[in-house]
VMD Tcl script that draws the C-alpha trace (Angstrom):
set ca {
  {0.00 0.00 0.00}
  {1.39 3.04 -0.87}
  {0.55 7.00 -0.31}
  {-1.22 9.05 -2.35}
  {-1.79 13.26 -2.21}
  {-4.97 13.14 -3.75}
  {-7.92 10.99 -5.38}
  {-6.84 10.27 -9.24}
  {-8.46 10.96 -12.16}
  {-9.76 9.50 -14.54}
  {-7.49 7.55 -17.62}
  {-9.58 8.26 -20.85}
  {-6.68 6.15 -22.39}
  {-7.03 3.41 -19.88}
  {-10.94 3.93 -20.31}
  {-10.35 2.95 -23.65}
  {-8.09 0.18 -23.18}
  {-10.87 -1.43 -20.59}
  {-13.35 -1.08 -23.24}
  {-11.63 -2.96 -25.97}
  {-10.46 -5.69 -23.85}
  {-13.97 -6.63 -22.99}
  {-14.91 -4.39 -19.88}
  {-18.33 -2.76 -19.31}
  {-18.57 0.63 -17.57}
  {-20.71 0.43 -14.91}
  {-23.57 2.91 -14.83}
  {-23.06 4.89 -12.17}
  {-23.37 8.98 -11.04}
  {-20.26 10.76 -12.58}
  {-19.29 12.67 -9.46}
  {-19.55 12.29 -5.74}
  {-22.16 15.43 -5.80}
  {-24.89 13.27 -7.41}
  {-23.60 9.67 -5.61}
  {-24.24 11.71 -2.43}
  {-27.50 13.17 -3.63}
  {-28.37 9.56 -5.05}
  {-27.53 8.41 -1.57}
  {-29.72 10.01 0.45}
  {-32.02 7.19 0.96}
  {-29.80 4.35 1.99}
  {-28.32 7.34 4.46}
  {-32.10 7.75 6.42}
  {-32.14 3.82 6.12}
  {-28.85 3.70 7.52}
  {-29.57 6.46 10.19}
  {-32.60 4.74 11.02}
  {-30.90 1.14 11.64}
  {-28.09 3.22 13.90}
  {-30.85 5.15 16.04}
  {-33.10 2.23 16.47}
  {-29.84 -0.30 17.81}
  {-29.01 2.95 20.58}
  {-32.75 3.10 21.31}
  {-32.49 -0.26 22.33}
  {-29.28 -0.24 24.39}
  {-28.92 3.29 25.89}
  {-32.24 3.88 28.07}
  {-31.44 7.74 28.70}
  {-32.18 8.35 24.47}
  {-35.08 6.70 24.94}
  {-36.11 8.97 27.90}
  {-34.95 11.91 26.33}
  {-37.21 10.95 23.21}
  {-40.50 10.25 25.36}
  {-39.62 13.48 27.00}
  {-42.59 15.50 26.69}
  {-41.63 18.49 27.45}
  {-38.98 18.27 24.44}
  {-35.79 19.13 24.79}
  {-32.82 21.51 23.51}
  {-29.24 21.09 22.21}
  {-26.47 24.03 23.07}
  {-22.78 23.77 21.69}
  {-20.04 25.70 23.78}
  {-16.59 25.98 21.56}
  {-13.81 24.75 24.37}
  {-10.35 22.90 23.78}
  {-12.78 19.79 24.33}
  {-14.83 20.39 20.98}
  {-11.45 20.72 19.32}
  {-10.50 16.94 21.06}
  {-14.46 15.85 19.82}
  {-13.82 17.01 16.33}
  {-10.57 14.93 16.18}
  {-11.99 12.04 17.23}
  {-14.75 12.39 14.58}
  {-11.72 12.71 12.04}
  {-9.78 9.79 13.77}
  {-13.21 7.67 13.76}
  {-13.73 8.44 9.71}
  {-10.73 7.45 9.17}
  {-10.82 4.38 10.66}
  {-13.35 3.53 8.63}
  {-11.21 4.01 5.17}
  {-9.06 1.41 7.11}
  {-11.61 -1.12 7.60}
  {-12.13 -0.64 3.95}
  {-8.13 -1.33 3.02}
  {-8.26 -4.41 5.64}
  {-10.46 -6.41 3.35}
  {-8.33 -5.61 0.27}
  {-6.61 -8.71 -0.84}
  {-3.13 -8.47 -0.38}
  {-3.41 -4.67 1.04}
  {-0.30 -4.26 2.77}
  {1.63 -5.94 -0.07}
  {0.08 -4.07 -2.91}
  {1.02 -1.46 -5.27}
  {-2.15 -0.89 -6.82}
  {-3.49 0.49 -3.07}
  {-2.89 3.62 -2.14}
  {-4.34 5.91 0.94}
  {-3.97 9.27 1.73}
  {-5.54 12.61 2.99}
  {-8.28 14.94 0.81}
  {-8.54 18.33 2.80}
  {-9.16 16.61 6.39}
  {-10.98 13.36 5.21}
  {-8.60 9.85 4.90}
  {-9.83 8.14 1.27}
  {-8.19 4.40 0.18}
  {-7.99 3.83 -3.52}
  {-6.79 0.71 -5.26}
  {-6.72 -0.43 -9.05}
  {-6.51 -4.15 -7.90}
  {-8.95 -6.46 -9.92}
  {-11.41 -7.46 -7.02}
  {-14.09 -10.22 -7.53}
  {-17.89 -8.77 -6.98}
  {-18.74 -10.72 -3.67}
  {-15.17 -8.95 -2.03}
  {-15.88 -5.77 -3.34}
  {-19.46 -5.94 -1.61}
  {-17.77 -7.04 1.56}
  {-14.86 -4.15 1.24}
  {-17.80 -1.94 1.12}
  {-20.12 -3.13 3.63}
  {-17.75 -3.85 6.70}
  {-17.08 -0.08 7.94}
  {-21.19 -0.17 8.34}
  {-21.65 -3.44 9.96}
  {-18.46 -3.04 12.68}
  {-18.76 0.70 13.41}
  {-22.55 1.07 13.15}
  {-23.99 -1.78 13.69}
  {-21.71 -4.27 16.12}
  {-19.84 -1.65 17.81}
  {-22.52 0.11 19.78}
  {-23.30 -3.44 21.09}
  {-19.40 -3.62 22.17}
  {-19.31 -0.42 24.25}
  {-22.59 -1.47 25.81}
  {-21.10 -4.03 27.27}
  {-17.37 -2.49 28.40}
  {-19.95 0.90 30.12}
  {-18.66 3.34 26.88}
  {-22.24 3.49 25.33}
  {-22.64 7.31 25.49}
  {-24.32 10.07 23.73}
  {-21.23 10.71 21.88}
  {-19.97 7.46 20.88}
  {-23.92 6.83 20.01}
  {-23.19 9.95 17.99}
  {-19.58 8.75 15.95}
  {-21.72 5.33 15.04}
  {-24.65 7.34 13.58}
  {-21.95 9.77 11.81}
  {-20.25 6.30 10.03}
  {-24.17 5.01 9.54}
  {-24.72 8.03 7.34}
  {-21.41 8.17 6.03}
  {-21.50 5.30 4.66}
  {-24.73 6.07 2.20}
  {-22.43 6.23 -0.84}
  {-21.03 2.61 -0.12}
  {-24.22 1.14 0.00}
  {-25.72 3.39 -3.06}
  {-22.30 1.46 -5.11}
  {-23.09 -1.66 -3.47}
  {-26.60 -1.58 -4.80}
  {-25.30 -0.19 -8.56}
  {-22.92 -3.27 -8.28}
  {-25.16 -5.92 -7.29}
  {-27.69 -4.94 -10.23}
  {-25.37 -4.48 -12.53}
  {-22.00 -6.84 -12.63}
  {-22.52 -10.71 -13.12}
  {-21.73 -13.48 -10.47}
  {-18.21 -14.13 -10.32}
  {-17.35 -11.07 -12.13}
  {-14.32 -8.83 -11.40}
  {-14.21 -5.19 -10.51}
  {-11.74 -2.30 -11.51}
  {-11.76 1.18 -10.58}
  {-10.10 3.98 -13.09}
  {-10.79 6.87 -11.12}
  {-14.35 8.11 -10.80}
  {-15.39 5.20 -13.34}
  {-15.90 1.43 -12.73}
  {-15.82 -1.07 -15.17}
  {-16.36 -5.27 -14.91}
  {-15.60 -7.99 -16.67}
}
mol new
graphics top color blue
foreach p $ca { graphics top sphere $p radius 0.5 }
foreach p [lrange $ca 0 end-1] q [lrange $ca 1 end] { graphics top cylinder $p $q radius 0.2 }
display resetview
């Protein structure tokens, strides 16, 4: 795995190349603008999933819910809201990492690269990955961080409003995963393989 400044473009030439060799572009939005827009479904379904597992486990949401009475949010900007916003950073990126740990071969590769876009982590590889692993690469950071994690802190006493808060973050976050999840499992054949040349996708 290897570091890289920024997300790469796209390879017209190497578009090309796919295309005569046999590969189909997958039909998918052409920038993250409209994948996020696109996403905004699986992101309340998501959401919902993420609110509905810390309903269940932390009884003071629940409480604050049924409150009658409703209830108010205030934000006071301290040297701890600097430490809550790293953590936020440090928890998004870990879930770029849960991503490169189900890369074949991750550590070993030179088609996988990670690095840093303004103050968000990103992985990117150009490995030929068979469609059930590239589900799994993309499904992972949701199930562990969103969905298996809040059961974790229940049980070591860390279930709080804020870590309830950094699972429902990745929940969201992860909308555009499951929105190319869903454009994948519609579109590419069992058993096919998947490669990424920058903001396109093609299979074969």
């Amino acid at each position: 795995m290897r570091y890289m400044k920024k997300l790469p473009s796209t390879n017209k030439e190497l578009s090309n190349k796919l295309v005569s060799e046999g590969w189909s572009k997958l039909k998918e939005p052409s920038n993250l603008g409209i994948a996020t827009l696109l996403s905004v479904p699986f992101m309340i379904i998501n959401a919902a999933s993420s609110i509905a597992i810390a309903f269940y486990l932390y009884p003071p949401l629940k409480e604050l819910l049924n409150n009658k009475q409703g209830f108010s949010i205030s934000i006071t900007v301290n040297l701890f809201t600097l430490i809550y916003v790293v953590i936020i950073l440090l928890f998004m990126a870990l879930h770029e990492i849960l991503h490169a740990c189900f890369i074949p071969n991750v550590l070993k590769s030179d088609k996988t690269y990670w690095g840093i876009n303004m103050f968000c982590a990103f992985i990117f590889t150009t490995e030929k990955i068979k469609k059930d692993r590239f589900l799994i690469i993309s499904i992972m950071p949701l199930i562990l961080l969103s969905l298996i994690l809040p059961f974790i802190l229940n049980i070591l006493g860390w279930l709080n409003g804020y870590t309830i808060l950094l699972c429902l973050i990745n929940a969201g976050g992860s909308c555009v995963d499951c929105l190319n999840m869903w454009l994948v499992a519609i579109q590419v054949p069992k058993g096919s393989y998947i490669f990424n040349n920058g903001v396109e996708t093609y299979f074969k």
